[in-house]
Phi, psi and omega in degrees: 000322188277004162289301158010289175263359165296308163306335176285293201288024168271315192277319164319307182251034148260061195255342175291325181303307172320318161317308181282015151298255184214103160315341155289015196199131207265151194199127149294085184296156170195115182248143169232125191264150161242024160222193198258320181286358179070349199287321192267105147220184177242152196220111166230147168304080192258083184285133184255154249229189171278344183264351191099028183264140164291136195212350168206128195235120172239109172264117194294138173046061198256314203284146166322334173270354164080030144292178167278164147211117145275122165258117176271109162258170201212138172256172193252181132358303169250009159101061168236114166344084219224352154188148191218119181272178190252183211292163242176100186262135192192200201209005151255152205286350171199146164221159185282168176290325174293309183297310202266358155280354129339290191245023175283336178296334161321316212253352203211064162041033153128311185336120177300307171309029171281042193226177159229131200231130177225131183262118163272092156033137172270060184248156170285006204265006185034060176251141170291160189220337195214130158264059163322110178307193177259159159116159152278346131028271217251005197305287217259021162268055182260177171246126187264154192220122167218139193275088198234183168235136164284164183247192201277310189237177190061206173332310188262010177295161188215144166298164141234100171287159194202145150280146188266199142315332189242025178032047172279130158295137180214117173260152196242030187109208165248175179288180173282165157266142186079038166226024169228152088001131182209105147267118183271088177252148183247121143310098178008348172224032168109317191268075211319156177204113222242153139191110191319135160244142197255190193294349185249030198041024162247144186307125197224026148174176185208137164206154193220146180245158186200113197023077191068004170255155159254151196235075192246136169231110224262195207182107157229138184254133183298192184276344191266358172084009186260137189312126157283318172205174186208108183243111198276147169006275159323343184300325207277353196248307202217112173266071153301054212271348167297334166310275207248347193244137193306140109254156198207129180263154176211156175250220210274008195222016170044043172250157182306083159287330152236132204218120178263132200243162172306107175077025186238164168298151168301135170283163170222158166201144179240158203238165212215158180292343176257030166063012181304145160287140119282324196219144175199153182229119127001157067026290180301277189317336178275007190260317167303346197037046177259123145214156204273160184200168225232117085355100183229142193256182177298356172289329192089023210259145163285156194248288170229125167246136166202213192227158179221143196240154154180161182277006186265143199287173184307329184296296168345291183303314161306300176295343154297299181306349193273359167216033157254128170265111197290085179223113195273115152264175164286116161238226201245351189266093177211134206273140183299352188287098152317304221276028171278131177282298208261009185299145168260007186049046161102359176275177174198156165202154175261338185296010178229029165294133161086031209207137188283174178203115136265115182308118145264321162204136183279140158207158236215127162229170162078275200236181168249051206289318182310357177285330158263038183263131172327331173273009156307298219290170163069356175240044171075012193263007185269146171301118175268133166290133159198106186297311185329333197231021168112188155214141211326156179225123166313313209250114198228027184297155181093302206246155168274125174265346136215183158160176199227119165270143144299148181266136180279327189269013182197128193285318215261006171284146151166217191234126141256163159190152161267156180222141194215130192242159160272196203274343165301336224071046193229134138319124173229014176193165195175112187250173199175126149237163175258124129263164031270354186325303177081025165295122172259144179238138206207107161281108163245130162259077204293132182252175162268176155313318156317325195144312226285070162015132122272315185210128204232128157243102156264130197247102176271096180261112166270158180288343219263098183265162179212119195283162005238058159284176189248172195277145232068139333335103198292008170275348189268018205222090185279023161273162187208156188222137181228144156243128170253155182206115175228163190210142188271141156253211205289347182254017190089338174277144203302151185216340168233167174197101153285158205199120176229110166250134177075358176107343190296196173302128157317102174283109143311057171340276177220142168250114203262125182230136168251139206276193197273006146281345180120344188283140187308139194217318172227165153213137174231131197277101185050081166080026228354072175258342151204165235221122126256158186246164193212113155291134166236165166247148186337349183245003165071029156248124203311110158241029154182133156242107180266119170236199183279316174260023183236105160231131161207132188248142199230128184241141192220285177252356161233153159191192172240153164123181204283165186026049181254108163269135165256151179271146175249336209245042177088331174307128178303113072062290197176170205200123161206153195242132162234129179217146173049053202038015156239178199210096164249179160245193190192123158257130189227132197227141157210180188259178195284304198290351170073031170280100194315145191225328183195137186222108177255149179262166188201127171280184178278004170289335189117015215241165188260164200209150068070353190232034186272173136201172191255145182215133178230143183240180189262209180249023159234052182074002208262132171296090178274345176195110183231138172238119183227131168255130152279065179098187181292149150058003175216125185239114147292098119281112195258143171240087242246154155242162190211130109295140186014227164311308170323086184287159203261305201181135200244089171263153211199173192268358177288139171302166186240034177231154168066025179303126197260099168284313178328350201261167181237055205234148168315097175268101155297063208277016173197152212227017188281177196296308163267120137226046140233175253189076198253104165320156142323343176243009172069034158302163173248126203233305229226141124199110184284338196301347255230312171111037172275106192257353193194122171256146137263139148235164207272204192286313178276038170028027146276143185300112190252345175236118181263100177254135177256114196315329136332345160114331180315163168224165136235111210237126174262105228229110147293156151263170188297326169258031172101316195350053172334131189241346209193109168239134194242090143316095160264105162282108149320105191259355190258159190290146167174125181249099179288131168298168183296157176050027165235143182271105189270151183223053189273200185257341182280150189320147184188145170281157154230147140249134201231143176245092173266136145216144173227118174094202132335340183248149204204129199233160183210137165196167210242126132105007182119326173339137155312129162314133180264147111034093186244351165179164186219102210281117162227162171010306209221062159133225163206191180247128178271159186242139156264147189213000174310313235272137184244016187253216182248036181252102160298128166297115193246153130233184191241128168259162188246126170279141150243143200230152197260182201293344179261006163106343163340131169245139204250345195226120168242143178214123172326193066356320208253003226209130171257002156265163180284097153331319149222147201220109160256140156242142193234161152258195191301343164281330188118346168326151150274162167268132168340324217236029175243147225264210158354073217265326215267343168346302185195154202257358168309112170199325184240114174096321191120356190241153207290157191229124159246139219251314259249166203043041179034051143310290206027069150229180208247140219216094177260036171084293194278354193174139171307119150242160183253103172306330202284343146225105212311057162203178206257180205263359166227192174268128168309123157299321175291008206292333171306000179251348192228053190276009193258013183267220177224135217297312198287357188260145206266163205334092180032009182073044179213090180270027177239012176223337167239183189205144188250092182302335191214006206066045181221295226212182219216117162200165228280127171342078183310131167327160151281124169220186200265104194234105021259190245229148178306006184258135161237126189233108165305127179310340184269349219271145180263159168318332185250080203258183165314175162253344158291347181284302166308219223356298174318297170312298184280356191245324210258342183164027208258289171338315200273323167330298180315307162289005172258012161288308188300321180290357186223010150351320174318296184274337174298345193273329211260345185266287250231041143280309168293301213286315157306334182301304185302341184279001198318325187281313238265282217289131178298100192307329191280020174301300195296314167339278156327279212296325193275341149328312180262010146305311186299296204283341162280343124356292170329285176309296163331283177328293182323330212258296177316307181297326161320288185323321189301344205252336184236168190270137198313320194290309169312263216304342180274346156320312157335139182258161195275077167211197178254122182292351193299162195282144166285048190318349204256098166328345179243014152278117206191332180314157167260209191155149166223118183285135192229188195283350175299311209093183195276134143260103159267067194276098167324138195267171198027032190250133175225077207219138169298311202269332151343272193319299185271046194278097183345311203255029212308326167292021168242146184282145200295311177285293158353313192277284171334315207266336187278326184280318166299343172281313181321285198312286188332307206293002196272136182298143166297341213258353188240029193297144164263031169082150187290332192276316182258017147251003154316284152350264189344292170327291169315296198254007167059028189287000000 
């Protein structure tokens, strides 16, 4: 409170600034102070119009250069928002609305059209019908919406599917006419999207055409309103539901119990008396008489998860559990035995007596008592003082405070780790060891006033020695110490990141320039020693990136040359590239579903080269036919069959002898009637063209065994929560031919190469070797270990990524080197091109993620799940796939890979601006999606925040890329999310009232019995995620996403495009008349302020 009147009597005796807005004109100051002292803040403006409308918002010294940005909005007749310009750089405290649509066409290349426009009906329902982008362009390109009904028959008809009594799917005809809803929106290029709502607002189809066909998914529902089946496309040809169609059970308390996926065995899940999921099994695990299960403290937070084996079926199982709290306390007692499968690590419960058990991960909140539990001690895990990065707060209610991952292929493997906070709740330290490695790791953090990372130390002590230096001999010594230091300007945004390794010179990591909308504009490198730059075009969308050795220009409505169409709704146009000394384009053709069809290559004469393809699909998407050339004189024709989603068999014109696996060209190395292969969870176990006789995976259906008919392996070592910890290369030199679905575990010779990684740091080694230091991942490349060096020194160097717009990296460069160390070229799937250079230098590449090469795998390890590029999908089921139901679980970014990016294998979203990224937040590019929660604390406390507000300072522009582009997944994404959430809204709400008047009523002891978490039923089939709640909330923050929609996500218990899409509907659905303007619901939106 006494800031408060410090701040009144500030404004009081201050009174000309205040004035000096526009005394005529009624406003809303608003300051965020950034320092402790008031001298700093950011200052906006809001002005209102006579009726109370905001009509003009100015953030004052907001641009880098300590200009203004004025944003102008305009009402129609009837008080409807009706154009919102785009921001206006200027260097007064007011400008009139008449002055700045003048000279605002200055800031935007000439353009007249420096707006966004909206049409409404001539109706009382103020609904919009025609959107218009900014540009001219877009003058006659809008996306149009019509409000319509179906009819019995034709164009507008809908099925009307029903449940019987025994809840058999049945269609009854179609519906009457003029008993749906129906809205029809079109895109900037034509491309219609219909989807029927029945009288009780769930969506009961979404349908989309593509030269002259349809693509519908129908949504049928029970008398209790909970979805039931999901019938995809492909449904409509071959009603198939085993194939292709979503199913789902419920019990007497409308929560999900069974949930069945396309080609996969039913999931079960069972519920506990506080409606917590405790236990669900899989298709794989029933075959295990295996299930995973759920640990809850009084809080509702999980504690522990691990498997559990017994033979009682799920109904059993329900009916023991169903007036039971699945819950664990802390005690004081835990026996030191790792490799004991079932220690709960100081926790206890009775509910899983009589049952094998193994603990995979533990987690410790509120306090730190488990620090003196034995498998703590001795391993560095207590709190070091170091006042420089802050100080400890006792009190750590709320938040996680430790915890222990299990390694899945080895009980006595794992993680512990601590978390130690300030009195915000900020992390400012975090200690971890790995074991059996024994490595420790140690995080210190400095903050701003604000929030703001200042300064990150990490101290890496490894285990690891390397004979035969002797010990002290820093050649023999793989620990490492990192100093991060970053710095701000005048609006927050990060704009430098020095870097010290090892103690060694202070590095001008990156320097970051914005031009005066806030858009990333330079970024500059070690010093500058090299500089990329970034272009845009009026809809703020990136059209070039330039380095010394990189250009690449991105085309959307204009370019040149022979078969060049231009896009309007965001699809890339053409492409063109100079690199490595040569200079093409790329023309790209797609279908009404904006599905890529063709990426014809071109030099710059105009002449065709060699690097095309062709893509042809079923009706979920499934790739039915690719044509690719490799080079002179060699073409992949593929001709692909599916079971349902699943392909069957693939065939090509490649020989199937004499195959070069380094090559990335198809191996058809088998012609039998089947050569792929599925588990019960639709995982790829078999793909003989590949000699892959046997995959295993683990409980999160990541691959932990590669076995190759030749005997070779790849073998892979997790943590419980996806973490990769390990990859093991077994070459064979002796002849052995494994039969199908066997693992070998013979005698014969073999080489191994090992892969480590812990954290950031990534260790390697050849022939059985201790592992070495092999590179230390930072912001914008790593640091390579050298071993060249013949004194007493390690040789360290820094290497640079320059990465084209989908984050792909095309340029690794010394620090030292005025050539490219590596040059990748891809085509649009991921392919490389024959004629990319040093492949094997480091293994990051398509996307950002690492491509394991070896024994002619060649996929890409997208964390949540293997994609195969050479045919563009992945090798398992989207865990998220219920957001996409009308695609195929299996198809890589809807199958339009130059406008979206798959950050993790879970989801799909729109190509993200360039910003100065990545972020004083460090996520390893190998880290699964389902990272920790320590890690996630660490991520939000360290530098997520501050991002945000240097996001919040450039809102303007960021909204304008990723509004079309969230607009555009509308088909994609399962319309019945909202639907569902706001149901189970509804009835937790309800339930809440009830349970309180209920409370009022009963003794205080009973009721505290109850666990503090939310009682509501789990009704919605696609709640499932994991997740642990903390002061945070469930955060599921994709690990190596450097993403705008990341940072800025409404929702954290929510996936980022879900959460976005949901809040932009809230807005839209808000009356016009009390609208806050386009630009600041924008804000509101991104950043949920």
């Amino acid at each position: 409170m006494k800031h408060v009147y410090i701040l009144l009597i500030l404004s009081i005796l201050d009174w000309k600034p205040v004035l000096s807005q526009d005394d005529n004109q009624n406003y809303i100051r608003t300051r965020v102070m950034l320092d402790e002292n008031a001298s700093r803040y950011l200052e906006t403006v809001q002005y209102y119009d006579g009726l109370g409308r905001p009509y003009l918002n100015v953030q004052k010294n907001i641009t880098p250069s300590g200009a203004n940005l004025s944003t102008l909005r305009e009402y129609d007749a009837l008080g409807r928002e009706s154009k919102t310009w785009l921001p206006y750089v200027n260097s007064l405290d007011y400008l009139s609305p008449e002055d700045i649509k003048k000279k605002i066409s200055t800031t935007y290349g000439g353009d007249p059209r420096a707006f966004n426009e909206s049409v409404y009906e001539a109706s009382p329902l103020n609904r919009v019908v025609r959107q218009y982008g900014a540009g001219s362009s877009w003058a006659a390109r809008p996306v149009s919406t019509d409000y319509l009904t179906n009819t019995a028959t034709g164009a507008l008809a809908c099925k009307l599917y029903k449940l019987d009594d025994s809840g058999t799917l049945t269609q009854g005809g179609n519906y009457s006419g003029g008993s749906l809803y129906v809205n029809k929106v079109t895109d900037e290029d034509g491309n219609p999207s219909y989807s029927f709502v029945d009288m009780l607002g769930q969506t009961v189809l979404t349908r989309q055409t593509s030269a002259g066909e349809t693509y519908d998914t129908y949504y049928v529902y029970d008398d209790f309103g909970n979805l039931r089946f999901v019938l995809p496309p492909a449904c409509q040809d071959t009603p198939e539901l085993s194939f292709y169609g979503y199913q789902y059970k419920y019990d007497a308390r409308n929560r999900c119990i069974e949930k069945t996926l396309p080609g996969c065995r039913p999931i079960y899940y069972v519920y506990d008396r506080a409606d917590n999921p405790v236990l669900s099994q899989d298709g794989v695990q029933r075959a295990r008489n295996e299930w995973t299960f759920n640990l809850y403290d009084t809080f509702s937070r999980v504690v522990v998860t691990g498997l559990m084996q017994t033979q009682s079926s799920r109904e059993e199982l329900a009916d023991k559990y169903k007036e039971t709290l699945f819950r664990a306390s802390l005690t004081q007692n835990c026996p030191y035995d790792l490799n004991k499968a079932d220690n709960l690590f100081g926790y206890e419960t009775s509910v899983l007596s009589g049952y094998g058990v193994k603990v995979l991960i533990v987690n410790y909140y509120d306090r730190y008592d488990f620090l003196s539990f034995e498998p703590f001690q001795y391993r560095g895990m207590d709190y070091v003082e170091d006042a420089s990065f802050g100080v400890r707060h006792e009190s750590a209610q709320g938040l996680l405070t430790g915890s222990y991952v299990r390694q899945l292929d080895n009980l006595g493997k794992g993680e512990f780790a601590v978390h130690y906070y300030d009195v915000r709740g900020r992390e400012i330290q975090k200690r971890s060891s790995l074991l059996p490695s024994g490595h420790l790791d140690y995080t210190w953090t400095r903050y701003g006033f604000t929030g703001q990372p200042l300064c990150v130390k990490y101290k890496h002590s490894s285990a690891y020695g390397i004979y035969p230096y002797p010990s002290g001999d820093p050649r023999g010594d793989n620990s490492q110490e990192e100093l991060y230091e970053y710095e701000y300007d005048n609006a927050g945004r990060p704009v430098k990141t020095y870097h010290t390794h090892n103690k060694g010179e202070r590095i001008l990591l990156s320097e970051s320039v914005y031009d005066d909308l806030g858009r990333l504009q330079e970024k500059r490198r070690h010093n500058d020693m090299d500089t990329v730059r970034y272009e845009y075009n009026i809809r703020n969308w990136v059209s070039a990136i330039k380095s010394r050795s990189f250009v690449q220009r991105l085309y959307y409505d204009t370019g040149s040359g022979s078969g060049f169409v231009p896009r309007y709704n965001g699809n890339i146009a053409g492409i063109g590239y100079e690199q490595n000394g040569h200079s093409y384009n790329y023309l790209f053709l797609y279908d009404g579903l904006n599905r890529l069809t063709a990426a014809n290559s071109y030099d710059k004469a105009g002449g065709s080269i060699p690097y095309s393809e062709l893509y042809e699909y079923d009706r979920m998407g499934n790739i039915t036919y690719l044509e690719r050339q490799l080079g002179e004189n060699k073409t992949d024709a593929l001709n692909i069959q599916y079971t349902g989603n699943q392909i069957k068999k693939v065939s090509s014109g490649s020989p199937v002898s004499g195959y070069d696996f380094g090559s990335m060209s198809y191996p058809d190395l088998s012609d039998a009637s089947i050569e792929y292969y599925y588990d019960n969870n639709g995982n790829l176990i078999k793909n003989l063209d590949k000699g892959v006789v046997a995959t295993r995976h683990n409980f999160l259906n990541l691959p932990d065994t590669i076995q190759f008919q030749n005997g070779n392996q790849i073998i892979n070592s997790y943590l419980a929560d996806g973490r990769k910890v390990k990859a093991v290369y077994k070459t064979y030199s002796t002849g052995i031919v494994v039969p199908q679905d066997a693992v070998y575990h013979g005698n014969a010779s073999y080489s191994t190469s090992t892969d480590e990684w812990d954290g950031h740091y990534m260790y390697r080694s050849w022939y059985g070797d201790t592992p070495r230091m092999f590179m230390v991942q930072t912001p914008e490349g790593y640091v390579g270990a050298d071993y060249v060096g013949i004194d007493s020194h390690r040789n360290y160097a820094y290497y640079y990524y320059v990465h084209d717009h989908l984050g792909n990296v095309r340029i690794t460069r010394n620090s030292q080197g005025y050539y490219a160390d590596q040059s990748l070229e891809y085509y649009p799937s991921g392919v490389l091109f024959d004629r990319s250079t040093e492949k094997e230098r480091q293994p990051y590449m398509f996307g950002g993620k690492e491509l394991v090469s070896m024994h002619g795998l060649n996929e890409y390890d997208f964390t949540g799940r293997w994609q195969y590029s050479i045919i563009p999908s992945f090798t398992s089921m989207d865990p998220l796939c219920e957001k996409y139901y009308s695609v195929s679980p299996y198809v890589y970014c809807l199958n339009n890979p130059l406008k979206y990016v798959d950050p993790d294998g879970k989801q799909v979203i729109p190509v993200p601006a360039p910003v100065p990224i990545p972020l004083p937040v460090y996520y390893p590019p190998h880290q699964t999606s389902t990272i920790s929660d320590q890690d996630i604390i660490r991520a939000v406390n360290s530098g997520v925040e501050g991002v945000k507000r240097t996001m919040q300072t450039n809102l303007v522009i960021l909204s304008a890329v990723f509004l079309p582009a969230l607009s555009s997944l509308s088909p994609a994404i399962n319309p019945d999310y909202k639907h569902q959430r706001n149901r189970d809204r509804r009835n937790k709400r309800e339930l809440d009232q009830q349970q309180a008047n209920i409370a009022n009523s009963i003794d205080t002891n009973i009721s505290g019995t109850m666990p503090n978490g939310d009682p509501a039923p789990k009704r919605d089939p696609n709640d499932g995620r994991k997740g642990t709640k903390t002061a945070f909330g469930v955060i599921t923050v994709a690990a190596g996403v450097s993403s705008v929609l990341e940072l800025t996500n409404p929702d954290p218990s929510k996936d980022a495009v879900e959460a976005h899409k949901e809040k932009a509907k809230s807005i839209q659905s808000q009356p016009r008349q009390n609208d806050q303007g386009l630009w600041k619901r924008l804000k509101e939106w991104i950043f949920n302020k």
